[in-house]
N, C-alpha and C positions, 0 to 999 in steps of 0.2 A: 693432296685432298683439297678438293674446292668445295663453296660450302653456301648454299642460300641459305641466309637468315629469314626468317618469319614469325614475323612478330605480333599476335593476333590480340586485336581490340576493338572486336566487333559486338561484343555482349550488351544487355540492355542498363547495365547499372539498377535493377530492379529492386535489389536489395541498398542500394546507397542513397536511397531518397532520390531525389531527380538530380542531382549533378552528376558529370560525366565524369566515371573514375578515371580514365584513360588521360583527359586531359584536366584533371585536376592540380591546381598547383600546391607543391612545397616546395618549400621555399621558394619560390614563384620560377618553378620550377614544373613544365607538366607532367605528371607520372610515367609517360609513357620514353619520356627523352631519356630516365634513368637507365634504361633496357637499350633504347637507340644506343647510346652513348659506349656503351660495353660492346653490341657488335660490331659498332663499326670500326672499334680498334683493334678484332681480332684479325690480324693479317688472313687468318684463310677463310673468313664470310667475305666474299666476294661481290654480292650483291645482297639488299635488306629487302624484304617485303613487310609493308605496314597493312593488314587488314582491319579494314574500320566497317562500321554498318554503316547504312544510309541517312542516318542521323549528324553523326561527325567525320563522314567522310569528304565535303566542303572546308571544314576546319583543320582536316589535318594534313591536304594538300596548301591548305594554306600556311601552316603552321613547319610541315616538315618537305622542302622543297630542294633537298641536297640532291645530286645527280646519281649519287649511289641506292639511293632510296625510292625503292616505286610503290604507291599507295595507292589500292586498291579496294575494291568491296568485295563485303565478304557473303553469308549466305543468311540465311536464317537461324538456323544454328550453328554453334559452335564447329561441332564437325565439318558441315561444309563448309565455311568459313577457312580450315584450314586448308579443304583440299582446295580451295580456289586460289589459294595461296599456294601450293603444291605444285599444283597445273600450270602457274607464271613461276615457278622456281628455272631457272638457267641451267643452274649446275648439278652433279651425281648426288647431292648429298643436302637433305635438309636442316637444320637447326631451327626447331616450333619453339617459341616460347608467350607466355602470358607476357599482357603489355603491364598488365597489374602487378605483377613481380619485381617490385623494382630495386631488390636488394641483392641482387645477382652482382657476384663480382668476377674482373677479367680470369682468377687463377681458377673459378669456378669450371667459368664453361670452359678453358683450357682442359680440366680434368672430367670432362666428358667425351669431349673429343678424342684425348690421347688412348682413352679404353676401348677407342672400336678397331678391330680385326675385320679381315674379310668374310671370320666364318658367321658373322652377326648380318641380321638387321637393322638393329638401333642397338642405344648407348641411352638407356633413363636414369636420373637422379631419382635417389628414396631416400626417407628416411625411418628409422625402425619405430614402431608403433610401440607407445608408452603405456596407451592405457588397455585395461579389457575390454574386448569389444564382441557383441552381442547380436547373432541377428535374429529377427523379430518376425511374427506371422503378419497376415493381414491385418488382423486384429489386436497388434501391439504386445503381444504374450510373446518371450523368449522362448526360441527354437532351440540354440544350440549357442555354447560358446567358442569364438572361433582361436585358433592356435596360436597367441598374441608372437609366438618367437617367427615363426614362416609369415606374416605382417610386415608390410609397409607403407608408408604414405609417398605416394607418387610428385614428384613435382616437375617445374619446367625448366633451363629448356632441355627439349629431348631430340636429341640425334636419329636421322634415320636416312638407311638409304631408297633414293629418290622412286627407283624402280620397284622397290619392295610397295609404298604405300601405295604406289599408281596400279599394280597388280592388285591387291586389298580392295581398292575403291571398284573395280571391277567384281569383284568377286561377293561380295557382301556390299547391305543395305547400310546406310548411316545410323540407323535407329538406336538411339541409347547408346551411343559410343562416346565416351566422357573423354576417353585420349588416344591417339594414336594406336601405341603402343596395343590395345584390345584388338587391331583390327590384326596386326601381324602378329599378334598370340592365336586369333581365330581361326588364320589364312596358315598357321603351323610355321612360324618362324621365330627366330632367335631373337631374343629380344635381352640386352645384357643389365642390369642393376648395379650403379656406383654410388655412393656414400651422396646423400642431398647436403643441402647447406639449411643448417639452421633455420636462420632468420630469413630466409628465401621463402615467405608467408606471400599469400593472396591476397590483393586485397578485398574485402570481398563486405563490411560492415565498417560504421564507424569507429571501430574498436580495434581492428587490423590496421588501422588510417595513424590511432594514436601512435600505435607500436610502431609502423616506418616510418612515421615522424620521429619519434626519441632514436631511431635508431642511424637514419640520415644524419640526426644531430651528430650523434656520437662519434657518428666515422667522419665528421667537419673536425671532428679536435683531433 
């Protein structure tokens, strides 16, 4: 199994005040090396792809210039962002992940990989939803409540294979597509669900920033 990594840190940092989460340091560390630093020691990601917007896309070929590593720009959205990442993939097999996840560990993404078969398209991490969840009209009044056990919370990174999303991308619009994974539930493909990790949080506020700060610390002792 050969396996492009894709690494996507193209978003606006919108919600993080004006610094860029991607290259934010801890420990004077950029957020995004935490995530490099894990593919590149998996012996079957073969090549990394960095997606950045056109904001720190300057910055991050100046910042991440190894040969294994090609940095790119990404799209407007998310979405596109990956498949421009997709479309430079090399090899049969993609691995997406958020550049903001930086508490992904090597035995992790080992144990997504090892779950795929050929009768799948992808291999996603979940984790099972704790609390009730509710959804709501246009007008803020609960509709229904939804089945908290058939629940999960999706995370990164997510395995897929290469030909599956290039067919997808042909076939359906980008619009409102939050992760991969929807376009081959759409396009009627298998798509399999393995146990997430924890603390493999977003980062996405400065409240997410505290937690993989204490939690970097932790794993230094």
């Amino acid at each position: 199994m050969e396996i492009s990594g894709i690494i996507v840190g193209a978003g606006k940092s919108m919600r993080f005040g004006n610094s860029d989460k991607v290259f934010y340091k801890i420990n004077n560390v950029p957020v995004i090396f935490y995530s490099l630093e894990k593919f590149l020691k998996n012996p079957l990601l073969k090549e990394v792809i960095v997606v950045l917007n056109g904001d720190n896309l300057k910055k991050g070929r100046e910042f991440i210039n190894l040969r294994k590593i090609k940095v790119i720009k990404g799209g407007e959205t998310r979405a596109e962002s990956v498949m421009e990442g997709v479309k430079t993939a090399r090899y049969a097999f993609v691995l997406i992940h958020d550049a903001v996840r930086p508490l992904i560990t090597d035995d992790f993404i080992q144990s997504i990989i090892s779950e795929y078969d050929d009768s799948l398209d992808g291999v996603i991490p979940g984790l099972d939803v704790r609390y009730t969840i509710k959804e709501k009209d246009k007008r803020g009044f609960v509709k229904r409540t939804l089945p908290r056990h058939l629940l999960v919370e999706v995370q990164t990174p997510q395995l897929f294979k290469k030909s599956s999303l290039l067919k997808a991308y042909k076939k359906l619009p980008l619009d409102s597509k939050t992760d991969e994974a929807m376009l081959i539930e759409e396009c009627g493909g298998k798509v399999k669900i393995v146990k997430g990790l924890e603390e493999n949080i977003k980062i996405t506020t400065s409240l997410d920033l505290f937690y993989v700060k204490g939690a970097l610390k932790q794993r230094k002792k």
